[in-house]
KOLMAR-162555 format. One record per residue (C-alpha): x negated, y, z; residue in three letters; residue number from 1. Coordinates in steps of 0.5 Angstrom, whole numbers, plus 500, padded with zeros to 3 digits. Each point is the difference from the previous one (the first is absolute). Layout:
! residues N
(node (X Y Z) 'ALA' NUM)
...
//
This chain:
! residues 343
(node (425 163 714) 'UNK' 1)
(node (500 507 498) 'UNK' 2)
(node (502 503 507) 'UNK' 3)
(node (496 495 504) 'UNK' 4)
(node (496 504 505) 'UNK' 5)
(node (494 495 501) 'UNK' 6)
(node (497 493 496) 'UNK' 7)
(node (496 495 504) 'UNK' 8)
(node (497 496 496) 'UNK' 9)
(node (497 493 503) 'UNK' 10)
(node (495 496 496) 'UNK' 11)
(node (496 493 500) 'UNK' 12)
(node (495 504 496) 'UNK' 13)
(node (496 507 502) 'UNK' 14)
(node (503 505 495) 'UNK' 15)
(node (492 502 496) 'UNK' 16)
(node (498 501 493) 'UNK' 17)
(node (494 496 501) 'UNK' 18)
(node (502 492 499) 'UNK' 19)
(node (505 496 498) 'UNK' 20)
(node (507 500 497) 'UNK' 21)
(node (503 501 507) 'UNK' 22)
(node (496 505 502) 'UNK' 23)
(node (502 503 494) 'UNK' 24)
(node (507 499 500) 'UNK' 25)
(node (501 502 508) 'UNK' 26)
(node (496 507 497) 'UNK' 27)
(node (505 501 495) 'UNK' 28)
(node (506 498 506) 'UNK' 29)
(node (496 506 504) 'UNK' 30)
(node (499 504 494) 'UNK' 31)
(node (507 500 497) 'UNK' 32)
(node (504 502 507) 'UNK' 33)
(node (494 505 502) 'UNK' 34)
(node (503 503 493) 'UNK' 35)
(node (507 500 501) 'UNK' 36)
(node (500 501 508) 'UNK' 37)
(node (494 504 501) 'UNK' 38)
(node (494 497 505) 'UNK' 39)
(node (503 502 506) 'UNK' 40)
(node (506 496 500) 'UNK' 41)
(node (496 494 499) 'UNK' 42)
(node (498 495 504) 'UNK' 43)
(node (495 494 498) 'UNK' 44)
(node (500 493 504) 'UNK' 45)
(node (494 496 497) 'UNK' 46)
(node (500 494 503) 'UNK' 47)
(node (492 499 499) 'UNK' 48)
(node (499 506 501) 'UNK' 49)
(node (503 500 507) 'UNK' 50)
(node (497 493 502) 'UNK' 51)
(node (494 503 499) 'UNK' 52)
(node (500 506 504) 'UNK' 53)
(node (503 497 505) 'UNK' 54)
(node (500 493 502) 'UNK' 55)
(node (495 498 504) 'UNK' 56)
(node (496 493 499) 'UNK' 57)
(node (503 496 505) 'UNK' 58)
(node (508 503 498) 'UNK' 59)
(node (497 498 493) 'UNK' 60)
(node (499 493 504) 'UNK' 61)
(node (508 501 503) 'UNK' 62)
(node (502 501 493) 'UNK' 63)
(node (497 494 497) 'UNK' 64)
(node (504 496 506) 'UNK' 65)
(node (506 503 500) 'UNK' 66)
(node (500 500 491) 'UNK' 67)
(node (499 491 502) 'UNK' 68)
(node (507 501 504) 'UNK' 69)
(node (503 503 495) 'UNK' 70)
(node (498 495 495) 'UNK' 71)
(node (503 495 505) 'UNK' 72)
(node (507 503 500) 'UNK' 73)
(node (500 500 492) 'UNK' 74)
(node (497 493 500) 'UNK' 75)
(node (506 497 505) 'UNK' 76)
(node (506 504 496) 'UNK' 77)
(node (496 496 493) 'UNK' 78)
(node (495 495 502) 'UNK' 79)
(node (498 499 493) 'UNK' 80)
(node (496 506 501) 'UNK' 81)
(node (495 497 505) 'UNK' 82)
(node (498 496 493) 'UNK' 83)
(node (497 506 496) 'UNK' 84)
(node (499 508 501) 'UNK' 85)
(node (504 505 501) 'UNK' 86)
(node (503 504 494) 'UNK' 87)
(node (501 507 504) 'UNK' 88)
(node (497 505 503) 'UNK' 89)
(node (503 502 506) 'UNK' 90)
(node (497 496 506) 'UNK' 91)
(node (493 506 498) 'UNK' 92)
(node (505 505 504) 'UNK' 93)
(node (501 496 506) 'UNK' 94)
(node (495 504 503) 'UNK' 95)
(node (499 502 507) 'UNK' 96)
(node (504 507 501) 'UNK' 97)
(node (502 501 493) 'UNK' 98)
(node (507 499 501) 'UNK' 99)
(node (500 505 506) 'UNK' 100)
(node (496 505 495) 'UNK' 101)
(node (505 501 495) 'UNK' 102)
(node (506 500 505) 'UNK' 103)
(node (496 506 503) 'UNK' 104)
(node (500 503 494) 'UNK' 105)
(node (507 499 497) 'UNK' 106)
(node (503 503 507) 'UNK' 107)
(node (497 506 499) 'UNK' 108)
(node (500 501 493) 'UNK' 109)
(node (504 505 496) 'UNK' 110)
(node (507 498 498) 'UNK' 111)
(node (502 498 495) 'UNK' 112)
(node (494 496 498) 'UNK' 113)
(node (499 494 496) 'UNK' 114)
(node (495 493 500) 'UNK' 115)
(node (496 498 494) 'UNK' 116)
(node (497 494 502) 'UNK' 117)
(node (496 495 495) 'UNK' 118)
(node (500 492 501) 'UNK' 119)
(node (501 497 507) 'UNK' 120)
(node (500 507 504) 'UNK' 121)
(node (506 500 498) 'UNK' 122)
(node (502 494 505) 'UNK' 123)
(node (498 503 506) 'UNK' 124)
(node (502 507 498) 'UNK' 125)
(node (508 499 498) 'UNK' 126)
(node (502 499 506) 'UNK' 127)
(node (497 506 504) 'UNK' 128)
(node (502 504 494) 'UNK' 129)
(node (507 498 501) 'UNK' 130)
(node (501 501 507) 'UNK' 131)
(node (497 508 499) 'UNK' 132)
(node (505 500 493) 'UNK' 133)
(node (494 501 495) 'UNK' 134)
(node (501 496 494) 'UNK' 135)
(node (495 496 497) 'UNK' 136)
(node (497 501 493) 'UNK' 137)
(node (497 494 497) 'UNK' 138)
(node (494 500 495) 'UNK' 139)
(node (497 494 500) 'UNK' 140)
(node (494 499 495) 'UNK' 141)
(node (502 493 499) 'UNK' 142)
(node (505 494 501) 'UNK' 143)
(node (495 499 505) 'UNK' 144)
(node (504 492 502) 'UNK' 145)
(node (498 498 492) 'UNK' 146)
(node (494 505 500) 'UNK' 147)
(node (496 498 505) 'UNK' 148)
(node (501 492 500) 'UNK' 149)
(node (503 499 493) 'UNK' 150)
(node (504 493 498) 'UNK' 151)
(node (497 495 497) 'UNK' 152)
(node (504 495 495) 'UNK' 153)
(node (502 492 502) 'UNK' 154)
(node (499 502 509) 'UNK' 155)
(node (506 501 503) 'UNK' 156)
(node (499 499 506) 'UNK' 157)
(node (494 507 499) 'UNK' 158)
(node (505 503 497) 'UNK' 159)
(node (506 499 504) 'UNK' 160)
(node (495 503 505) 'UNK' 161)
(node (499 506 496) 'UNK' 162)
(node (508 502 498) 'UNK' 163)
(node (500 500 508) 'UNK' 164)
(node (496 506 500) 'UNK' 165)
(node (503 502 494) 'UNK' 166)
(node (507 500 505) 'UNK' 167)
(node (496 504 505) 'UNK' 168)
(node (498 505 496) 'UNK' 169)
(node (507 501 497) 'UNK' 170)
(node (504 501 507) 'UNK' 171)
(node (494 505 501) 'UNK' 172)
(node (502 504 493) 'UNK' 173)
(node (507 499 501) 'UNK' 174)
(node (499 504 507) 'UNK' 175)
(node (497 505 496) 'UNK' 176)
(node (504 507 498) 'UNK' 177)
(node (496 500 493) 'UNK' 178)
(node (495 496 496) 'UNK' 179)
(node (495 503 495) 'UNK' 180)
(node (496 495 496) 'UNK' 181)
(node (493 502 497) 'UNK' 182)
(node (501 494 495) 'UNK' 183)
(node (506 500 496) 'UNK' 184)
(node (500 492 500) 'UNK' 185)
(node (501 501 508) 'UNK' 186)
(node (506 505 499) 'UNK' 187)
(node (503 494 494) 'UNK' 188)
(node (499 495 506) 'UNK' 189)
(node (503 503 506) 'UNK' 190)
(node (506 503 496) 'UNK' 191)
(node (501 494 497) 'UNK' 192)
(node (500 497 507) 'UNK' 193)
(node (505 505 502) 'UNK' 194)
(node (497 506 503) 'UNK' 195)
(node (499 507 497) 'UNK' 196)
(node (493 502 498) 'UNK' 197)
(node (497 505 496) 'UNK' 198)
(node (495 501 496) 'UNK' 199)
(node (494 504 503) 'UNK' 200)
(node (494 499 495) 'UNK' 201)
(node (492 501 503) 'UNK' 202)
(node (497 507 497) 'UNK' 203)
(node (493 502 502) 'UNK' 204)
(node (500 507 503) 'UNK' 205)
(node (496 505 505) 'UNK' 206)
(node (493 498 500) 'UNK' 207)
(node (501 494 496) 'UNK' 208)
(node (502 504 495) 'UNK' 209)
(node (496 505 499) 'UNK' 210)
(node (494 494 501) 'UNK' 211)
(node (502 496 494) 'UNK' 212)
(node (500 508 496) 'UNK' 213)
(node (493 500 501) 'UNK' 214)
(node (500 492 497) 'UNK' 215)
(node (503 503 494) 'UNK' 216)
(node (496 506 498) 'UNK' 217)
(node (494 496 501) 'UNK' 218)
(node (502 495 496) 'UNK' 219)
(node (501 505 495) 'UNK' 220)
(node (493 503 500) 'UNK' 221)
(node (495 493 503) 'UNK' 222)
(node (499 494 495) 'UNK' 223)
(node (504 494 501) 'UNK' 224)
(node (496 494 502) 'UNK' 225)
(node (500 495 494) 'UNK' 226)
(node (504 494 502) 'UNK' 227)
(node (500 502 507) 'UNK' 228)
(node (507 496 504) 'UNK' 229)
(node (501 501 507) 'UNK' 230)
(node (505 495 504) 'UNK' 231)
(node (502 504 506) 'UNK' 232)
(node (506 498 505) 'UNK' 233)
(node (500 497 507) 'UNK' 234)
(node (499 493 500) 'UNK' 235)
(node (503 500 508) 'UNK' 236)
(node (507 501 497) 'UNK' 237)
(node (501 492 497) 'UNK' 238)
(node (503 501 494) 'UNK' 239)
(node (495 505 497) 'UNK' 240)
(node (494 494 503) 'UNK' 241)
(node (504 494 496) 'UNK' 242)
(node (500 504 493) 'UNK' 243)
(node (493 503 501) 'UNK' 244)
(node (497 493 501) 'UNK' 245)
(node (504 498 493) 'UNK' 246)
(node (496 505 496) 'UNK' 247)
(node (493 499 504) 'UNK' 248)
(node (500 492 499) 'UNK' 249)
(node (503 502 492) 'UNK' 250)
(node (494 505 499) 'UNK' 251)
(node (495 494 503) 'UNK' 252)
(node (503 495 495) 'UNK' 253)
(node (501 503 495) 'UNK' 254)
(node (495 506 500) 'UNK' 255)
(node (501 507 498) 'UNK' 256)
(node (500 504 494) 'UNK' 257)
(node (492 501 497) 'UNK' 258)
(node (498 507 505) 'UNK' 259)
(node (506 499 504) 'UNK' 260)
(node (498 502 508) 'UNK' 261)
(node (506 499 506) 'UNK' 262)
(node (499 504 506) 'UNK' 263)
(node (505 497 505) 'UNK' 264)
(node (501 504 507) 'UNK' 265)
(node (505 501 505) 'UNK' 266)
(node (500 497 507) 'UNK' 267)
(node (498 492 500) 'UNK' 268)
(node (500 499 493) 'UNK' 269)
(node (492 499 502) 'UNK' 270)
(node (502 493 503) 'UNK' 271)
(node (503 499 493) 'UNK' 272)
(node (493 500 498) 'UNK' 273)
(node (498 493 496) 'UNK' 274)
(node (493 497 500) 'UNK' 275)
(node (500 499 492) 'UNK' 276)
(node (504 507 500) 'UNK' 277)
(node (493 503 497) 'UNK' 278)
(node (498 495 495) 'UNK' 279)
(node (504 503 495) 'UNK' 280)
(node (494 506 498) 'UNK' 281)
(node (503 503 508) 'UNK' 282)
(node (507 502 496) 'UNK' 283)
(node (503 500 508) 'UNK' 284)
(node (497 504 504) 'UNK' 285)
(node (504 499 507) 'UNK' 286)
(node (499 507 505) 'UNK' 287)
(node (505 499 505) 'UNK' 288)
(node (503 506 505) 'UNK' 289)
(node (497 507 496) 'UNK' 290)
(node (500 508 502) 'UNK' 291)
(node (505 504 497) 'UNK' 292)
(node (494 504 496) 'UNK' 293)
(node (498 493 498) 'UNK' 294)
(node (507 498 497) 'UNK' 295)
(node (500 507 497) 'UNK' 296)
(node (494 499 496) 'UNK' 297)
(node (502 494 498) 'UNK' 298)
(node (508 502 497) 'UNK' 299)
(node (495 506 497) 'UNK' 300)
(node (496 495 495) 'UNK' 301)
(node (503 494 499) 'UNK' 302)
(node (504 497 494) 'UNK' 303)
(node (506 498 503) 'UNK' 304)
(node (503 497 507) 'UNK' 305)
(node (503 493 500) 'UNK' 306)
(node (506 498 504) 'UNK' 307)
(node (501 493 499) 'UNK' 308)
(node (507 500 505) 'UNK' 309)
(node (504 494 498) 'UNK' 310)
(node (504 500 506) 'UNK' 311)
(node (502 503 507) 'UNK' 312)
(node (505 505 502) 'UNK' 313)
(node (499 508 501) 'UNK' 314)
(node (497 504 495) 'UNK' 315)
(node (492 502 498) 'UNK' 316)
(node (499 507 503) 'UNK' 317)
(node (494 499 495) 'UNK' 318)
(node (504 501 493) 'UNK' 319)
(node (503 506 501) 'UNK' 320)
(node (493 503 503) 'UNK' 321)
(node (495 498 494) 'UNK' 322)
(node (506 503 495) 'UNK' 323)
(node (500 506 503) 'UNK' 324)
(node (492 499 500) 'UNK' 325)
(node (500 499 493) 'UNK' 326)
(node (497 493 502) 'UNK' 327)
(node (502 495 495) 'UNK' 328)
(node (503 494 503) 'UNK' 329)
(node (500 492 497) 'UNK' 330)
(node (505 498 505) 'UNK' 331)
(node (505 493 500) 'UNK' 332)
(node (507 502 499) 'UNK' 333)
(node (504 498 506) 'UNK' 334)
(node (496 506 503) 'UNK' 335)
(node (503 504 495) 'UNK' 336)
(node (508 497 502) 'UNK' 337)
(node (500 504 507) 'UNK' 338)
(node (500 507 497) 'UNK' 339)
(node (502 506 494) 'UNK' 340)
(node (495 498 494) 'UNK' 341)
(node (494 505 502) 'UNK' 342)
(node (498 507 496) 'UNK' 343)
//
């Protein structure tokens, strides 16, 4: 990618230092090919971004309508998916105007140029990528046909569904010029499958980075909070919610150690909130959605993070992030698996 002249980064997620880990990963994508190409010679699409810029409320209508039809047409191709959700993301970027955007851009932009698209973009895009003679570069953030809607033991006919997105999703990679993973368990899977990958490991940079440097030195010179834990993550993504609610209705069954206070906090993990939850001597304290200054207080005085992800696909931006914070973590080890062991 050396000689390329120009990078279009296209994103399910807003590239951001603020929020979850795939802002944060988009951020390192943006980050990481600013370094390497140089501002100028990048160009980032972020779907939500765009959305949110530019579709009205009745294309937002339109949308909605048109992403039924495409529903439609999966259902007809695999009618057992009329039976449950959808697994993949693709249908979000059916949006009026989109597609003609992009082919906009890729007309005019300066060759050569490669795609870095992320999860269902990628779909949509290829084929427009193709016709210009732009490869596309695939970096996914998960296996998102297992991740998004794991398997479930003894139901076949669900998991039959499943392993059809699962074939969607590898006709999609196979298009792709190159596959970079940010969990080494992914490159296992897809290269075991067939399919070159490569080994792309997440790493806090740019304003994150110099945001957990400060984390670090106030933990040097501040008192840390006696028996103070936080449970941080975003109980939207289904597998951090199942190992969430594992540790909450463990700790109200079991009780907490004597002095023991757990702050849980991150989107929706306040409708994990159980009404006993607070008989334990106010051992959970659940706090939901905080601001940025509000977390970094936080990862300032607190004992320790827990991270109690049992299973799922992908890799926790957190890890690398609260080492390099000089955060100690109490984490499962499955989430260990998708990565080099940590400093």
């Amino acid at each position: 990618m050396a000689s390329m002249s120009h990078v279009i980064i296209l994103t399910r997620f807003e590239p951001s230092p603020v929020g979850h880990g795939g802002n944060h990963r988009s951020y390192q994508v943006q980050w990481d090919c600013i370094q390497a190409f140089g501002s100028s010679n990048i160009t980032t699409v972020s779907v939500p971004l765009w959305r949110s810029n530019t579709i009205s409320s009745m294309a937002r209508y339109v949308a909605a309508k048109w992403n039924w039809l495409r529903r439609l047409r999966k259902w007809c191709r695999n009618p057992r998916r009329v039976l449950f959700r959808e697994g993949l993301f693709a249908g979000q970027f059916a949006l009026p105007g989109l597609l003609e955007y992009y082919e906009q851009l890729v007309r005019v932009v300066r060759q050569p140029a490669v795609c870095i698209g992320d999860e269902g973009v990628r779909q949509a895009f290829s084929p427009v990528n193709t016709r210009y003679g732009i490869p596309t570069v695939a970096c996914p953030q998960n296996i998102e046909s297992f991740d998004a809607v794991p398997l479930r033991r003894n139901r076949r006919l669900y998991n039959w569904v499943r392993l059809m997105d699962l074939s969607d999703e590898l006709a999609v990679l196979g298009e792709c010029a190159e596959r970079f993973f940010i969990s080494k368990v992914e490159v296992g899977v897809i290269g075991g499958l067939g399919l070159t990958a490569r080994y792309y490991p997440y790493r806090p940079v740019g304003e994150i980075e110099r945001g957990l440097q400060i984390i670090r030195e106030r933990r040097k010179r501040s008192c840390i909070a006696p028996g103070l834990f936080l449970l941080i993550g975003t109980a939207v993504h289904k597998s951090t919610r199942t190992a969430f609610r594992w540790f909450i209705n463990n700790a109200i069954r079991y009780g907490l150690p004597e002095g023991v206070k757990v702050i849980v906090a991150g989107k929706q993990t306040n409708e994990l909130c159980v009404t006993n939850a607070h008989s334990r001597a106010n051992a959970l304290e659940f706090r939901g959605w905080i601001e940025q200054k509000e977390l970094d207080d936080l990862l300032s005085r607190v004992c320790a993070v827990l991270i109690p992800q049992t299973h799922g696909f992908g890799a926790l931006t957190r890890l690398p992030e609260l080492a390099y914070a000089g955060v100690p973590v109490i984490v499962s080890q499955h989430a260990t698996m998708a990565m080099d062991p940590l400093p």
